[in-house]
DRENDO-1510 file (C-alpha; in Angstrom, 1 decimal, always signed):
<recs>
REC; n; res; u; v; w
REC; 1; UNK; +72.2; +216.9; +38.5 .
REC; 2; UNK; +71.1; +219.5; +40.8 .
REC; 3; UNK; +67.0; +220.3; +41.1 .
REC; 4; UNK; +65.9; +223.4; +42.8 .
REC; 5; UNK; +66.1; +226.9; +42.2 .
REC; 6; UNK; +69.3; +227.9; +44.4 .
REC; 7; UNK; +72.8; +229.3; +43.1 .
REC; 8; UNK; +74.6; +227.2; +40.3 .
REC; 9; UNK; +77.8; +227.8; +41.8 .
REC; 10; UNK; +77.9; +226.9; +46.0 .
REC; 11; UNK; +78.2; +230.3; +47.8 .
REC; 12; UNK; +81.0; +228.3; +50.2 .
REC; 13; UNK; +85.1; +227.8; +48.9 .
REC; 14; UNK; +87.3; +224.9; +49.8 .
REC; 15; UNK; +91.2; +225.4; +50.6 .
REC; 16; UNK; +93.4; +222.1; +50.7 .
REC; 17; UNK; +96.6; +223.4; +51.6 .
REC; 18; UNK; +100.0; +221.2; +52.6 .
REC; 19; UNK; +103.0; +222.8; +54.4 .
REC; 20; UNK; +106.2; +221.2; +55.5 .
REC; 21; UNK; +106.4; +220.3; +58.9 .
REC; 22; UNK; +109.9; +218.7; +59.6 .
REC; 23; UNK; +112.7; +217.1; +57.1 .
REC; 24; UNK; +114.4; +214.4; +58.8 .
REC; 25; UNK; +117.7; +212.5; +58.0 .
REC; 26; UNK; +117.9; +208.7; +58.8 .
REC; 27; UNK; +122.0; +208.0; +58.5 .
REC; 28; UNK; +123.0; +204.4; +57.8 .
REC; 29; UNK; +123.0; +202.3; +61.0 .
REC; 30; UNK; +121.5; +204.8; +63.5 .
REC; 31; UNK; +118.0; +203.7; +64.7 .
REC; 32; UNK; +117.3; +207.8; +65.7 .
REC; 33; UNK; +116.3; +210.0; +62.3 .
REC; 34; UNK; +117.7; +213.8; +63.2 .
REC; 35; UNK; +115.3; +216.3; +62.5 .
REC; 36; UNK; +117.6; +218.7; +60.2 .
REC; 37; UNK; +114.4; +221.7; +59.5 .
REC; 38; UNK; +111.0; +222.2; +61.8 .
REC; 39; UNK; +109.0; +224.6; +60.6 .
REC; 40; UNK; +108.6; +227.2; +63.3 .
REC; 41; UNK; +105.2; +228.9; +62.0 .
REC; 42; UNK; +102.7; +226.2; +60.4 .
REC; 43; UNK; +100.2; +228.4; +60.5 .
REC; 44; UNK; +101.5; +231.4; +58.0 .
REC; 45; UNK; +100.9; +232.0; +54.7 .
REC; 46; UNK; +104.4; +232.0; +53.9 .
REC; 47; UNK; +104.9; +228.1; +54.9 .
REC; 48; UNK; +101.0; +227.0; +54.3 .
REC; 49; UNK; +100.7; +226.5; +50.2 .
REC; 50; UNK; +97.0; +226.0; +49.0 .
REC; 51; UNK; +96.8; +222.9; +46.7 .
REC; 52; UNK; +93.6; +223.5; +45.7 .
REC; 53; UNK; +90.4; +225.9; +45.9 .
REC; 54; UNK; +87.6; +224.8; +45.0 .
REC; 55; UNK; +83.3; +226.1; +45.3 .
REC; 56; UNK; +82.4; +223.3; +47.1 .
REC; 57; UNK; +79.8; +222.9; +49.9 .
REC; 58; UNK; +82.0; +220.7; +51.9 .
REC; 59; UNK; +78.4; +218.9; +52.6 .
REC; 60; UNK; +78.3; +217.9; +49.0 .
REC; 61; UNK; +80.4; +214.2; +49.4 .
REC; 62; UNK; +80.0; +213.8; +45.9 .
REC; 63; UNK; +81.5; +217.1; +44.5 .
REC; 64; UNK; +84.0; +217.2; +47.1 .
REC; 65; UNK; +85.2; +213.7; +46.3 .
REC; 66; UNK; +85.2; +214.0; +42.7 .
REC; 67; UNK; +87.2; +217.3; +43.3 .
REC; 68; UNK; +89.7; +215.0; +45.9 .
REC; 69; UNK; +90.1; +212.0; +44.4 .
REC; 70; UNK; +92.9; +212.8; +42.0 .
REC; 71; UNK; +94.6; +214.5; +45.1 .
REC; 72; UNK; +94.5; +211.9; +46.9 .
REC; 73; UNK; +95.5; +208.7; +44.2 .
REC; 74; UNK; +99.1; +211.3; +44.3 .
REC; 75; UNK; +99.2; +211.2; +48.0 .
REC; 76; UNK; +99.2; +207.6; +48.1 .
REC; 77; UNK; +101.6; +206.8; +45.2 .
REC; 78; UNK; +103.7; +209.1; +46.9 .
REC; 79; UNK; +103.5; +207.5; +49.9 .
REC; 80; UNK; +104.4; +204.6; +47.8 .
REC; 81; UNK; +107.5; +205.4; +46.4 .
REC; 82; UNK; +111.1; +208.1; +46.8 .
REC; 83; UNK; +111.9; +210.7; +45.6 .
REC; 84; UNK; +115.6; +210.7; +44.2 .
REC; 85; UNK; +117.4; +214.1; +43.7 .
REC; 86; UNK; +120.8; +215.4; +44.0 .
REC; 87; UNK; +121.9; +217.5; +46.4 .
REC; 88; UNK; +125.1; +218.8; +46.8 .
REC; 89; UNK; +126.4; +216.4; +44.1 .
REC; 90; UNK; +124.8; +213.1; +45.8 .
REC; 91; UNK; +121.8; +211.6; +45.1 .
REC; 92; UNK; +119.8; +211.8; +47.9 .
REC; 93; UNK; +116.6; +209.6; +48.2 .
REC; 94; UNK; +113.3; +211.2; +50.3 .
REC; 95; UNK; +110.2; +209.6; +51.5 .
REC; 96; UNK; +106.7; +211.6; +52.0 .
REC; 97; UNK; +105.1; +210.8; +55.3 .
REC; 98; UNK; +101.4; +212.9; +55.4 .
REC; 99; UNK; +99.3; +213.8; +58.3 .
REC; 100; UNK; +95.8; +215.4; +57.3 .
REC; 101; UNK; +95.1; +218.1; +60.1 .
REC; 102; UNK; +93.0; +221.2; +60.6 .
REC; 103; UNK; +89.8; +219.4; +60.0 .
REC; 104; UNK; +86.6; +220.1; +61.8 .
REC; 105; UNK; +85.1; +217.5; +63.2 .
REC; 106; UNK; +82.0; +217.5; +60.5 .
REC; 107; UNK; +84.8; +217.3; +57.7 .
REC; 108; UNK; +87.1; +214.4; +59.8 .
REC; 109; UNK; +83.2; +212.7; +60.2 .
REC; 110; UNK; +82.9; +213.1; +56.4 .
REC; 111; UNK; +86.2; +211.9; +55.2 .
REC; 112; UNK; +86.6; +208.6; +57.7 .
REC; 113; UNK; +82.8; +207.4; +57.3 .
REC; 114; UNK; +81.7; +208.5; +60.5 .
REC; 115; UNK; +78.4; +209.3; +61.4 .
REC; 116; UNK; +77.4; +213.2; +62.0 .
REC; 117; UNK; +78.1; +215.3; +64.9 .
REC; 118; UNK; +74.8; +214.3; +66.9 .
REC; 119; UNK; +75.4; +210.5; +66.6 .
REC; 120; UNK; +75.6; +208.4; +69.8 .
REC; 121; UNK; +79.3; +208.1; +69.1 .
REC; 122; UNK; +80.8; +210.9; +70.0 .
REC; 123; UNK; +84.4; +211.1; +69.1 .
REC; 124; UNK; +86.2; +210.6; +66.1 .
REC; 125; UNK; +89.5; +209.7; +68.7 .
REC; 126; UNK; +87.5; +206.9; +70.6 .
REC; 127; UNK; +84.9; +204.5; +70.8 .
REC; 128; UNK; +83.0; +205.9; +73.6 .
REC; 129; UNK; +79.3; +206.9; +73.3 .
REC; 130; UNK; +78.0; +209.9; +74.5 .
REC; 131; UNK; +76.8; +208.6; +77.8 .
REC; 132; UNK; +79.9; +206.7; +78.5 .
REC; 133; UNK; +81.8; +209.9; +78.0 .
REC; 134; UNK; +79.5; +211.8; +80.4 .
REC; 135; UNK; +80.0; +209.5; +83.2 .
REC; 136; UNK; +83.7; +209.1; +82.7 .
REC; 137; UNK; +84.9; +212.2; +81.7 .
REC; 138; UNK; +88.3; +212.0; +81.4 .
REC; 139; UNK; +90.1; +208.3; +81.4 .
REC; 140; UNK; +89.7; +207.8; +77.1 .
REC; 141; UNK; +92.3; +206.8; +75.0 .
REC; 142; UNK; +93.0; +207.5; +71.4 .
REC; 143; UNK; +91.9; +204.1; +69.7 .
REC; 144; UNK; +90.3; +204.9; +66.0 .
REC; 145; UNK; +92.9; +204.8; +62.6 .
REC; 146; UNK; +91.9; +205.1; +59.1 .
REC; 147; UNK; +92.7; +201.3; +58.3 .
REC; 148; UNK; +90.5; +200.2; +61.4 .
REC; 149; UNK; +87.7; +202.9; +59.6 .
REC; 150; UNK; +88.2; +200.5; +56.9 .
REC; 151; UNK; +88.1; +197.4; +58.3 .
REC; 152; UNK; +84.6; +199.1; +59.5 .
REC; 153; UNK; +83.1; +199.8; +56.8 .
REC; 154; UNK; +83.8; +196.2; +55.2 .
REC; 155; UNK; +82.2; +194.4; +58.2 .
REC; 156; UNK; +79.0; +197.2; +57.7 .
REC; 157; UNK; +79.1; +196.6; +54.0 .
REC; 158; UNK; +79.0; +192.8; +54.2 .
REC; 159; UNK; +77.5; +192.2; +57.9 .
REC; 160; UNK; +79.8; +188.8; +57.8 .
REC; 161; UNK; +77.7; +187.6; +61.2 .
REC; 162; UNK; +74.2; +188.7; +60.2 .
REC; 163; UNK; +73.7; +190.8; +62.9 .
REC; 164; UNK; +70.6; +193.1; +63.4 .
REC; 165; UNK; +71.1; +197.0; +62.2 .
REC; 166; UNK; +71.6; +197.6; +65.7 .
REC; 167; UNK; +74.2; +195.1; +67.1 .
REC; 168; UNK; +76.0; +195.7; +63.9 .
REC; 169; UNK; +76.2; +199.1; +64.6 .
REC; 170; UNK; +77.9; +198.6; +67.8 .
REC; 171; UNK; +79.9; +196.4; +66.2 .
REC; 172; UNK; +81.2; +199.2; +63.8 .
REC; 173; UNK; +81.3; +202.2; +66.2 .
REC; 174; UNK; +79.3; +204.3; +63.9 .
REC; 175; UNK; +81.6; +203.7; +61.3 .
REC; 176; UNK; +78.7; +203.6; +58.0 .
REC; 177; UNK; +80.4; +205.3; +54.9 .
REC; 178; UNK; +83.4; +204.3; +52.9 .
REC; 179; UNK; +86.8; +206.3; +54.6 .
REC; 180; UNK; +88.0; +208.5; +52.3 .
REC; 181; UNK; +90.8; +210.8; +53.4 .
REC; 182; UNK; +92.9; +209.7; +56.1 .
REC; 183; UNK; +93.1; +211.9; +59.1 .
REC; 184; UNK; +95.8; +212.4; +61.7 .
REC; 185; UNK; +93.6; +211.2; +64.9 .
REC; 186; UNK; +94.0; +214.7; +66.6 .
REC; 187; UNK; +91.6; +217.5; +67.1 .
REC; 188; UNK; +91.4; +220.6; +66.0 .
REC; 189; UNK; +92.5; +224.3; +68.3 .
REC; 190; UNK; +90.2; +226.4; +66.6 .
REC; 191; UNK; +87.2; +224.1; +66.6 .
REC; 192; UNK; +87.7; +223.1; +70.1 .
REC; 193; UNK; +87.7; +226.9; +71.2 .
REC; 194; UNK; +84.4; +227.5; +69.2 .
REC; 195; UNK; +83.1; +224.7; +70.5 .
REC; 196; UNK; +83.7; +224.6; +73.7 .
REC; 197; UNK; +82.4; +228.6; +73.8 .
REC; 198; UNK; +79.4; +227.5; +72.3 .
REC; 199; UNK; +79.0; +225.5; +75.4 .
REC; 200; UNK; +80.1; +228.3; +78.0 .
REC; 201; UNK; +77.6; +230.9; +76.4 .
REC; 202; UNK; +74.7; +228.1; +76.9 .
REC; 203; UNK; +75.9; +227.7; +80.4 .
REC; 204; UNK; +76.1; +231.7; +81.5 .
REC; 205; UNK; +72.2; +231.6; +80.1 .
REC; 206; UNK; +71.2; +228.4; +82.5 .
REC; 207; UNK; +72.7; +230.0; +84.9 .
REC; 208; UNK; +70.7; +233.5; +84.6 .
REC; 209; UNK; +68.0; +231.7; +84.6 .
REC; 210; UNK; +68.8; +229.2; +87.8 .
REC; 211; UNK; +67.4; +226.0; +86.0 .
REC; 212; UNK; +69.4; +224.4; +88.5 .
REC; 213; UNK; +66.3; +224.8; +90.4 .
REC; 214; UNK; +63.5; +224.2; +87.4 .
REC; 215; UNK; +62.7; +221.2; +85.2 .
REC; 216; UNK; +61.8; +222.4; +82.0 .
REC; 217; UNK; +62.0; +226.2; +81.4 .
REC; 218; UNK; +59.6; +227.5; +78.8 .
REC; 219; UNK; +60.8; +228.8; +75.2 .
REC; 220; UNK; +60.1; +232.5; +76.3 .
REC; 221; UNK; +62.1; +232.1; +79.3 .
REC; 222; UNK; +65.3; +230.6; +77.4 .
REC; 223; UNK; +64.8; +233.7; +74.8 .
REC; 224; UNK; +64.7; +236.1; +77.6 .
REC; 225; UNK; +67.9; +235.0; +79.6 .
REC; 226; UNK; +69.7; +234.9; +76.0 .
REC; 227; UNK; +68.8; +238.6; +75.7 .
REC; 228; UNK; +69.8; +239.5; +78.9 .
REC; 229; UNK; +73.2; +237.8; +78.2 .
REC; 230; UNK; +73.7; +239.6; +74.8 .
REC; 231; UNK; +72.3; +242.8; +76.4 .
REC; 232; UNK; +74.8; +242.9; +79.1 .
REC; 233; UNK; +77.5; +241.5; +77.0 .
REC; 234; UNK; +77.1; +244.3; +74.7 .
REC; 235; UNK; +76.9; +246.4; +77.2 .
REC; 236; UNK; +80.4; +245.7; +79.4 .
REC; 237; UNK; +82.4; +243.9; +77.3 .
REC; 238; UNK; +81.3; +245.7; +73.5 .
REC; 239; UNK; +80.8; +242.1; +72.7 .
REC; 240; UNK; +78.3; +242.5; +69.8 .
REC; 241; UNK; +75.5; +239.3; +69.3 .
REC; 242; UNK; +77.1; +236.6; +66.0 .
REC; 243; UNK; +74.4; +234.4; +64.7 .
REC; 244; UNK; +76.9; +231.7; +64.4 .
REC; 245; UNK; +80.2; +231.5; +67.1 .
REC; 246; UNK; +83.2; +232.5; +65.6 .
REC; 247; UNK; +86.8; +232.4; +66.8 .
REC; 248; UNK; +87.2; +235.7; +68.0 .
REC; 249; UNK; +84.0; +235.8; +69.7 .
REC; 250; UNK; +85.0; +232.5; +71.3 .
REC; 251; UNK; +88.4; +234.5; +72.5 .
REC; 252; UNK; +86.5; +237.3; +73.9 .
REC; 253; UNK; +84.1; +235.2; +75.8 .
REC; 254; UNK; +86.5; +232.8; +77.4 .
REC; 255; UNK; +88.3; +235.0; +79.9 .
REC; 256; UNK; +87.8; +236.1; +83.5 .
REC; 257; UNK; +86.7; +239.7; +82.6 .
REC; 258; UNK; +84.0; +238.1; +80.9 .
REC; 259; UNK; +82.9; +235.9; +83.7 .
REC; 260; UNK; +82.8; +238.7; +86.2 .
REC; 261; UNK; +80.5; +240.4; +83.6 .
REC; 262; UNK; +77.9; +237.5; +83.6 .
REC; 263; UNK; +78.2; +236.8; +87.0 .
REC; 264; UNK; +76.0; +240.2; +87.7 .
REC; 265; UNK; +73.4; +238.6; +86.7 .
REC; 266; UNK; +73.8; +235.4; +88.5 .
REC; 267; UNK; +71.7; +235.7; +91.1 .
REC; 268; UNK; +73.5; +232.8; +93.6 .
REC; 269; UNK; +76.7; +234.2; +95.3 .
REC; 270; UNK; +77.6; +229.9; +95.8 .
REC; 271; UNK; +76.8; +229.5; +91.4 .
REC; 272; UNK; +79.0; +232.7; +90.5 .
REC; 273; UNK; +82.0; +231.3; +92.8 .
REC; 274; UNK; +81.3; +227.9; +90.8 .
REC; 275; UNK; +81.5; +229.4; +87.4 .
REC; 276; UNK; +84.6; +231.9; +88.1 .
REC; 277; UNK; +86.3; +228.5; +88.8 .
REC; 278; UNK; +85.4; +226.7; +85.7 .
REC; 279; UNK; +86.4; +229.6; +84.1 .
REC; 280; UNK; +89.7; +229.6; +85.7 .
REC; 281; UNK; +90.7; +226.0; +84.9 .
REC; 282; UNK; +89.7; +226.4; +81.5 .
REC; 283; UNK; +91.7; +229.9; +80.5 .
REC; 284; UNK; +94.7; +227.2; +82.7 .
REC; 285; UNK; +93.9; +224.6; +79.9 .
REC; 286; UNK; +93.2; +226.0; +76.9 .
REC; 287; UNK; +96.9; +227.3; +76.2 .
REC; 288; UNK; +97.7; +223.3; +76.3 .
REC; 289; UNK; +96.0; +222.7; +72.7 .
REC; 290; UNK; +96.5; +226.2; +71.5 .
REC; 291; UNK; +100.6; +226.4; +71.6 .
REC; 292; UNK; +102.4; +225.7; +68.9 .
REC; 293; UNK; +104.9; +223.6; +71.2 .
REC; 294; UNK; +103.3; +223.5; +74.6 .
REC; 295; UNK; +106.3; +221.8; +76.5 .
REC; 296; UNK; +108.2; +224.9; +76.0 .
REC; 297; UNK; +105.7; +227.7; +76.0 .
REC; 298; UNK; +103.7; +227.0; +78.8 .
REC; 299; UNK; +105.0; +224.1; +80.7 .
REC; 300; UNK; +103.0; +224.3; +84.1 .
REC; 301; UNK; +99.9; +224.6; +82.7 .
REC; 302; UNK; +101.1; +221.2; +80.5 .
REC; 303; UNK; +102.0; +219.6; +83.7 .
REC; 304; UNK; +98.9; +220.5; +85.2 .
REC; 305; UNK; +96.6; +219.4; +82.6 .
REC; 306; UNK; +95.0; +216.7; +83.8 .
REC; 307; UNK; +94.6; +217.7; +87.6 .
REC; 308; UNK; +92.5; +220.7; +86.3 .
REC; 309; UNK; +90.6; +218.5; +83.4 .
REC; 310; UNK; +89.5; +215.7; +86.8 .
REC; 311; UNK; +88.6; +219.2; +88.7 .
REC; 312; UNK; +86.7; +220.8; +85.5 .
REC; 313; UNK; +84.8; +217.2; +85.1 .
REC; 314; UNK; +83.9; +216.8; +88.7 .
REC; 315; UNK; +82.4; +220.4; +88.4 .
REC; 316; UNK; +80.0; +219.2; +85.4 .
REC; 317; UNK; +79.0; +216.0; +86.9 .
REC; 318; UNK; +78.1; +217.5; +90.1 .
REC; 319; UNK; +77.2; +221.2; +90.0 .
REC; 320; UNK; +76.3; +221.2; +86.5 .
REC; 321; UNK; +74.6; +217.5; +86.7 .
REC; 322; UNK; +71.1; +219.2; +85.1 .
REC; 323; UNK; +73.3; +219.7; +81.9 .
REC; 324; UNK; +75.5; +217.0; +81.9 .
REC; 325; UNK; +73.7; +213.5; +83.3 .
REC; 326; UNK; +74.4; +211.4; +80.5 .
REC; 327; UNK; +75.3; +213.6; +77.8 .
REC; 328; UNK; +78.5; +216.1; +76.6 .
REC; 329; UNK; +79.4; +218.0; +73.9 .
REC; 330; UNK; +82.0; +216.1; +71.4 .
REC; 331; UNK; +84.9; +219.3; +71.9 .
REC; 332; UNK; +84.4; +219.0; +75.6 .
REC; 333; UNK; +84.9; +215.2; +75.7 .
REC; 334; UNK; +87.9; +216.1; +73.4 .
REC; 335; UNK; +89.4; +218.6; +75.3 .
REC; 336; UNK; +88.9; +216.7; +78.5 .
REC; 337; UNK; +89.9; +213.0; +77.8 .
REC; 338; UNK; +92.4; +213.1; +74.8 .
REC; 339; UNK; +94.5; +216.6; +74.7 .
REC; 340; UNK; +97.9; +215.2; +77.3 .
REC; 341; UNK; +97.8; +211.6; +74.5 .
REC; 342; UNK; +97.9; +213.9; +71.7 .
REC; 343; UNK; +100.8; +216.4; +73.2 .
REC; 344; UNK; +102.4; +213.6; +74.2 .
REC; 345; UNK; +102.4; +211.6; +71.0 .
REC; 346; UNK; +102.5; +214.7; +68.6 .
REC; 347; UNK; +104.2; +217.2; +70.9 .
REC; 348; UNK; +101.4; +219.8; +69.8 .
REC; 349; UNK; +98.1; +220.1; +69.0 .
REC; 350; UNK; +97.8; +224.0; +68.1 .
REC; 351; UNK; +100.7; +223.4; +65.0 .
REC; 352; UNK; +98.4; +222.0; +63.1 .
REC; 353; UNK; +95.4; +224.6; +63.9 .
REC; 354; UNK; +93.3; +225.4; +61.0 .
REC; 355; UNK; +93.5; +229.4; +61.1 .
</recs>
């Protein structure tokens, strides 16, 4: 029962959509299954069928679940079981193998039993808390799995050791809900590129503002190097203010032209030669978790990867130490730290972007 005076119906929509990635064929006695049909565009409409739409605040566990559940009890008897049909005259039998994808991180937090964005732990891939990740940027493996999320939430349930809140909480990894989806442990293109221009556009205002140099800069300070930002952003680049960061502000920010903009008002020449590198070795990453199949579309960069994440890291941790001493943002941990184990295990990470 809802109290309060706001809409009856949430203003926000849902879309649960499944597409067919790959059919493969496992003949008798060969330990290889041949891929026989990959779908070349995930991301279209033509291939990406909505299973459900709902007016759901995806905040609202409750609704959401109730709306889910029956979705997912089918997912798992199919899981469960084969399909027989005939094809061609021969009964051919099929098994369903399903990898939830496209999730932001909020949603992956709300559907394994995570705790929110802000917590300690910062990654819904690893273990690592936020000031482990600052300090090591870029040696993480992938560890967490929906069963182990499970296994979680049992020892946080029943606290078989009687620990206090605290120990058990390491104990669990910030695991403190019942798992209720499983998701494929990867990370999402879109959010990573929102994310991670969220960050940038923070930077470009330090940066105005040299607080390189200064502690604590007052409120009206921060609001007036924001302005200039916008102002000039505007200005150059016809890059109008959003309240919120959106995808194709994120694309517009994240290139050189824009860089060169924002450096005018840098006033360092040593801090604008520091950012038009950053810049560079992220526009030489970001096509790694943004192709559909990276090993053919932009090899070099792939092969690259991880020289220019170390260089990118080093750059935070020692230029940009007054943002970054003992704390990162979850999509730059991500980006840094788990994208070549995801290519390498999946083969892509932009297939399976949620646009």
């Amino acid at each position: 029962e809802k109290h309060g005076g706001g809409p009856a119906m949430p203003e926000k929509a849902v879309r649960f959509s499944i597409t067919v990635m790959s059919v493969s064929v496992q003949a008798d006695g060969e330990e290889e299954a041949v891929v026989i049909f990959r779908e070349p565009k995930p991301n279209s409409e033509l291939s990406c069928k909505p299973l459900c739409l709902m007016f759901v605040d995806e905040s609202d566990h409750e609704t959401l679940t109730a709306v889910l559940g029956p979705l997912v009890a089918e997912r798992n008897a199919m899981k469960q079981s084969r399909l027989i049909l005939s094809v061609g005259g021969l009964l051919r039998s099929f098994r369903f193998h399903f990898r939830g994808t496209g999730y932001d991180e909020k949603m992956v937090r709300e559907m394994e039993g995570l705790e929110a964005s802000g917590s300690t732990y910062i990654c819904t891939l690893c273990d690592s808390t936020r000031a482990d990740a600052s300090h090591n940027m870029v040696l993480h493996s992938v560890t967490r799995s929906h069963d182990e999320n499970l296994e979680r939430y049992e020892i946080w349930r029943t606290n078989p050791f009687s620990e206090s809140v605290m120990e058990l909480r390491d104990r669990v990894k910030g695991v403190s809900a019942k798992p209720f989806i499983e998701t494929h442990p990867t990370m999402d293109a879109l959010h990573c590129d929102i994310g991670n221009a969220t960050e940038f556009y923070k930077i470009f205002q330090d940066e105005i503002g040299e607080v390189f140099r200064k502690a604590n800069p007052s409120r009206e300070e921060r609001r007036s190097w924001r302005a200039a930002l916008d102002k000039q952003l505007r200005k150059k680049l016809k890059l109008k203010p959003v309240m919120r960061m959106n995808g194709n502000y994120a694309r517009r920010l994240m290139t050189q032209e824009a860089v060169e903009v924002v450096c005018e008002l840098v006033p360092s020449e040593e801090r604008r030669e520091v950012l038009r590198e950053l810049m560079g070795l992220y526009i030489q990453m970001k096509p790694v978790w943004r192709a559909t199949c990276p090993a053919k579309e932009c090899p070099d960069q792939l092969c690259r990867y991880s020289f220019n994440s170390q260089r990118f890291a080093d750059l935070l941790s020692s230029t940009f130490k007054y943002r970054y001493d003992g704390k990162i943002t979850n999509y730059l941990h991500k980006s840094l730290a788990h994208v070549p184990e995801i290519i390498e295990r999946d083969g892509s990470i932009g297939a399976w972007a949620s646009e």
